[in-house]
C-alpha positions in Angstrom: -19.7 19.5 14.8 -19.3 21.4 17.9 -17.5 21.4 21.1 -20.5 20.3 22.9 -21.4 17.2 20.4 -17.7 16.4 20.6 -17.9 16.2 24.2 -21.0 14.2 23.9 -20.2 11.7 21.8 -16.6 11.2 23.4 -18.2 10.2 26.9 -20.5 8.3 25.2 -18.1 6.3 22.7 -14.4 6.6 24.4 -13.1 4.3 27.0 -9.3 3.9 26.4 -7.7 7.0 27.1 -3.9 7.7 26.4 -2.8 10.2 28.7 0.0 12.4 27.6 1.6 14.0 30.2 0.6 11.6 32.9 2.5 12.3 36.2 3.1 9.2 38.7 2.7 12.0 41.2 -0.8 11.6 43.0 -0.8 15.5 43.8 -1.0 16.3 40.3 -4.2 16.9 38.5 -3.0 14.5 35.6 -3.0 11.7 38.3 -6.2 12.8 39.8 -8.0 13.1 36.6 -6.8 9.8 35.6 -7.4 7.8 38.6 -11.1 9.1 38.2 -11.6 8.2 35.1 -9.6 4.8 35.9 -13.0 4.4 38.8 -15.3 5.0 36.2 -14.3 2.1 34.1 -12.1 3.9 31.7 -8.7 2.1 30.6 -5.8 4.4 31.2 -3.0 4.2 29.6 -0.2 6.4 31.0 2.3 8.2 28.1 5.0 9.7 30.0 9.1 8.7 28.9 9.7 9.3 32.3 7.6 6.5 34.0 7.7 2.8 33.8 3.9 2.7 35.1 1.4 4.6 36.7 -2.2 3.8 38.4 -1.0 0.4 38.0 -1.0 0.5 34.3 2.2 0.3 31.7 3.3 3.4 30.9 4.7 4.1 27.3 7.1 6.6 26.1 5.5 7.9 22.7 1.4 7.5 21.5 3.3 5.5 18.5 4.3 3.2 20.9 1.7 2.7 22.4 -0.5 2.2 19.8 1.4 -0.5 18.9 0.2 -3.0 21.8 -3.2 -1.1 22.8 -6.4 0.3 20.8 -6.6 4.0 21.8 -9.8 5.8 21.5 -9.0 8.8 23.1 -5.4 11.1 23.6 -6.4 13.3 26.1 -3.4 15.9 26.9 -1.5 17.6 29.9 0.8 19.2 28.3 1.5 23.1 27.4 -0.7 24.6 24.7 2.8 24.5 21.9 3.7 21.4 22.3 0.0 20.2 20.9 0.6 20.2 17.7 2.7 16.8 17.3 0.7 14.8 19.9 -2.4 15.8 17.3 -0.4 14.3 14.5 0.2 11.3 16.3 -3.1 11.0 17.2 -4.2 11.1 14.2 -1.2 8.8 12.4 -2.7 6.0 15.5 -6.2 6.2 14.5 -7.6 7.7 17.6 -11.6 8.7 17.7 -10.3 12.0 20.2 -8.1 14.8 20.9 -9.0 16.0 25.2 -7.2 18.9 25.5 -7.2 19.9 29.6 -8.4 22.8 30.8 -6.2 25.6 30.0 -4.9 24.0 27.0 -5.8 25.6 23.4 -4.1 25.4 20.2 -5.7 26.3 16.9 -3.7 24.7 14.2 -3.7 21.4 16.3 -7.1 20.9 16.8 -8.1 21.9 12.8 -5.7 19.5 11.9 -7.2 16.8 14.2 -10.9 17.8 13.1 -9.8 18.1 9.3 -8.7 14.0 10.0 -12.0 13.0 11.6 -11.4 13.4 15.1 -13.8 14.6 17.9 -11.9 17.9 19.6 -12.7 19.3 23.2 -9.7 22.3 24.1 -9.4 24.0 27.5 -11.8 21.5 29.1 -11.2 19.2 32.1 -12.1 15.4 31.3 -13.2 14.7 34.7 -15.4 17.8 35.2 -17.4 17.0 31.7 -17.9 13.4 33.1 -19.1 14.0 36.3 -21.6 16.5 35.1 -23.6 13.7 33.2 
């Protein structure tokens, strides 16, 4: 598989998103990239310790957690390019379908590790952007 059949197949297949790294702050381009996809239908769920809720959805302090009272499809991922490689495991260990990492965010050993479980991989790619360009 490549990037672009991953990116295909995840717009076609995805439509609950956990978003790690979620700010409830509307100037920040987690917010805006989830209240987009939120418009187009998506399910959001926000994973952020540091938040009770955001875009009027529950917001949950680990994937694990999550995953424990919603299906997620996709973890797409606003965080820094190191601290990938655990929200891939737990992606993984929740049976997720995706690993979205954001633009500017890459790492290697993350995304083989996701791909080597079965997972569709985008990296350094906005979620947004590859939507609206349908």
């Amino acid at each position: 598989m490549n990037q672009t059949d991953d990116i295909e197949h995840i717009l076609q297949h995805c439509r609950t998103v956990a978003v790690v790294g979620l700010s409830p702050k509307p100037h920040r381009a987690s917010f805006d990239v989830s209240r987009y996809m939120q418009a187009q239908g998506w399910r959001i769920i926000p994973i952020n310790p540091a938040a009770t809720e955001v875009l009027g959805e529950k917001s949950y302090p680990t994937l694990t957690e999550a995953a424990r009272h919603e299906r997620i499809e996709l973890v797409n991922v606003f965080r820094k390019s190191a601290d990938v490689p655990p929200v891939a495991q737990e992606a993984v260990a929740i049976g997720a379908q995706g690993l979205w990492l954001q633009s500017g965010i890459e790492n290697a050993e993350a995304a083989a590790m996701a791909r080597e479980a079965g997972l569709r991989v985008v990296q350094n790619k906005c979620l947004m952007m590859a939507h609206a360009a349908r």
